[in-house]
C-alpha positions in Angstrom: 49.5 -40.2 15.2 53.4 -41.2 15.0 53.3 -44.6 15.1 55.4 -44.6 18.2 53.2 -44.3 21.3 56.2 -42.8 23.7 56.0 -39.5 20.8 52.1 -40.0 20.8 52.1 -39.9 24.7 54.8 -36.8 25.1 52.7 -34.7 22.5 49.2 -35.4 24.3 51.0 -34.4 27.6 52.5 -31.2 26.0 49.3 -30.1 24.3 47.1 -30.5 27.4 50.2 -28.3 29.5 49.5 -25.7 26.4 45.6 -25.7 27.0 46.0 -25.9 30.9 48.1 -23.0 30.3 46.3 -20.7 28.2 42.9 -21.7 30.6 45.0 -20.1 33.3 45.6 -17.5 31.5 42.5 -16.1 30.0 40.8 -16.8 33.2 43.5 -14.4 35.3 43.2 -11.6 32.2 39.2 -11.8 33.7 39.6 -11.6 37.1 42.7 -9.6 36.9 42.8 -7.2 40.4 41.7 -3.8 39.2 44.7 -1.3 39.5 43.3 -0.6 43.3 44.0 -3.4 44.5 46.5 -4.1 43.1 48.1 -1.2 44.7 46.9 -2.2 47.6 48.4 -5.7 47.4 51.7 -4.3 46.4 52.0 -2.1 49.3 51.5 -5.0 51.9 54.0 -6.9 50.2 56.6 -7.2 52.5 54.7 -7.5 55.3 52.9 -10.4 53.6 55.8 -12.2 52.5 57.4 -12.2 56.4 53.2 -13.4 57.6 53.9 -16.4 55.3 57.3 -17.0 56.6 55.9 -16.7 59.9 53.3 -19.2 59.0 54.9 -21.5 57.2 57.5 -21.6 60.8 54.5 -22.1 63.0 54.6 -25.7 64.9 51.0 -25.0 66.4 49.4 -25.1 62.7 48.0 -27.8 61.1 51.1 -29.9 58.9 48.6 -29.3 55.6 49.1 -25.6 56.0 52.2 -25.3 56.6 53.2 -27.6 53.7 51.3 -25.4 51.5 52.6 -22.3 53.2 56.7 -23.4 52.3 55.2 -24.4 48.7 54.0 -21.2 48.2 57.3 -19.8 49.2 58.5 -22.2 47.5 56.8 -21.1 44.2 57.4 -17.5 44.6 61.3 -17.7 45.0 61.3 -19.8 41.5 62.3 -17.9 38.9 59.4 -18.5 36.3 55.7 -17.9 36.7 52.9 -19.0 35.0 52.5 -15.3 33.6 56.0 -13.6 33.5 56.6 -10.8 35.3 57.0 -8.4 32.1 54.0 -8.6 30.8 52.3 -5.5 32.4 49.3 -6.0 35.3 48.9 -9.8 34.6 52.6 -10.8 35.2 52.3 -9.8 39.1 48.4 -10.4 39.3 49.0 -14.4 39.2 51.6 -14.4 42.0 48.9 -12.1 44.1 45.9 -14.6 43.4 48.1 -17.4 44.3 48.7 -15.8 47.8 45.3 -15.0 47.9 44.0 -18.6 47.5 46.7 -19.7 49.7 46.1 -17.4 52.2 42.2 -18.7 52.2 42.8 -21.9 52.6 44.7 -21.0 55.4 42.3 -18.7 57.1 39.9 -21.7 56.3 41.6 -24.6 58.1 43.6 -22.3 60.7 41.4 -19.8 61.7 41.5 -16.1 61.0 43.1 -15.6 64.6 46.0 -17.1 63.5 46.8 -15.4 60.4 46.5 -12.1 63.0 48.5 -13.3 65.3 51.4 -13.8 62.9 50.3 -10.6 61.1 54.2 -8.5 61.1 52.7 -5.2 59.9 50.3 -1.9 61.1 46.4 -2.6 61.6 46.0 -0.7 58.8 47.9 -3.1 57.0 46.0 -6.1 58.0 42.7 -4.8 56.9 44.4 -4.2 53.7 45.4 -7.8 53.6 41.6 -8.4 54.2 40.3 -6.1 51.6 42.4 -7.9 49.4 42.2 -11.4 49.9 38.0 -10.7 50.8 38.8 -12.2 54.5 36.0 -11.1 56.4 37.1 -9.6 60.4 34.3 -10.5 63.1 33.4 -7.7 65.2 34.7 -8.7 69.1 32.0 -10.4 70.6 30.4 -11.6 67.9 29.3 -15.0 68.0 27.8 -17.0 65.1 25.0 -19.1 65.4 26.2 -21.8 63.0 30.0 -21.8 64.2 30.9 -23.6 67.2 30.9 -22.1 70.6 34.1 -21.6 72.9 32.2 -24.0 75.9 31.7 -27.1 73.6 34.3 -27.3 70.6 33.3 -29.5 67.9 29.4 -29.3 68.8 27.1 -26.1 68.2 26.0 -24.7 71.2 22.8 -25.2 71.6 20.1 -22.5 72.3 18.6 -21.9 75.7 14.7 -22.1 76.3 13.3 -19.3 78.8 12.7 -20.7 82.5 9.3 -20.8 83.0 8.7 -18.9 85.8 
């Protein structure tokens, strides 16, 4: 394009930020929290912010978690955003689908009992945090016949034939 391949390399690099960019963006304008939830998120806030914290300070969690926990501080202390705060609904919807997928992948690899533990707020407040990040709470005693049983970790528990009598 310019003859020099150093330009030709720094313009290919800006124009795929650009369309990175504006993918990110049209894709948070259609999943954008609906004003409920968004409510909902902002009211948890705080609480949410010191859970992270929390998290992030946590020795007995997994070093991959935590590293993304202080990046996810990390990010929200920055500045900038990918969607500036101005701009009405979207500016603070990317910062609360960032915690959201954060807080996933922790529920994922850490457990939900964890993230409960940790938890700084009301009850009410956690199954707000739920709500909003769709975490799903099992009911006590609940035990899933796919997950690993409490007698043998690692292994599924196997199930248990009627004597004959």
């Amino acid at each position: 394009m310019t003859g020099s391949f150093m330009w030709d390399m720094a313009i290919g690099i800006a124009a795929a930020l650009i369309v990175i960019w504006v993918a990110l963006v049209i894709t948070l304008v259609i999943l954008r929290p609906s004003g409920g939830l968004l409510r909902e998120a902002l009211r948890i806030l705080p609480d949410v912010l010191r859970l992270v914290r929390r998290l992030a300070a946590d020795k007995t969690l997994p070093g991959g978690v935590r590293i993304r926990l202080w990046a996810l501080l990390a990010y929200l202390a920055l500045p900038f955003d990918l969607i500036p705060d101005f701009i009405p609904v979207l500016g603070y919807a990317d910062d609360a689908i960032i915690v959201t997928a954060v807080l996933r992948a922790v529920v994922r690899r850490a457990g939900l009992e964890a993230v409960r533990a940790q938890w700084p707020g009301s009850d009410d407040g956690f199954a707000a945090l739920c709500g909003v990040t769709g975490l799903t709470v099992k009911p006590s005693g609940y035990e899933s016949p796919t997950e690993p049983s409490v007698d043998s970790p690692g292994r599924r528990a196997r199930p248990r034939r009627a004597s004959r009598g």
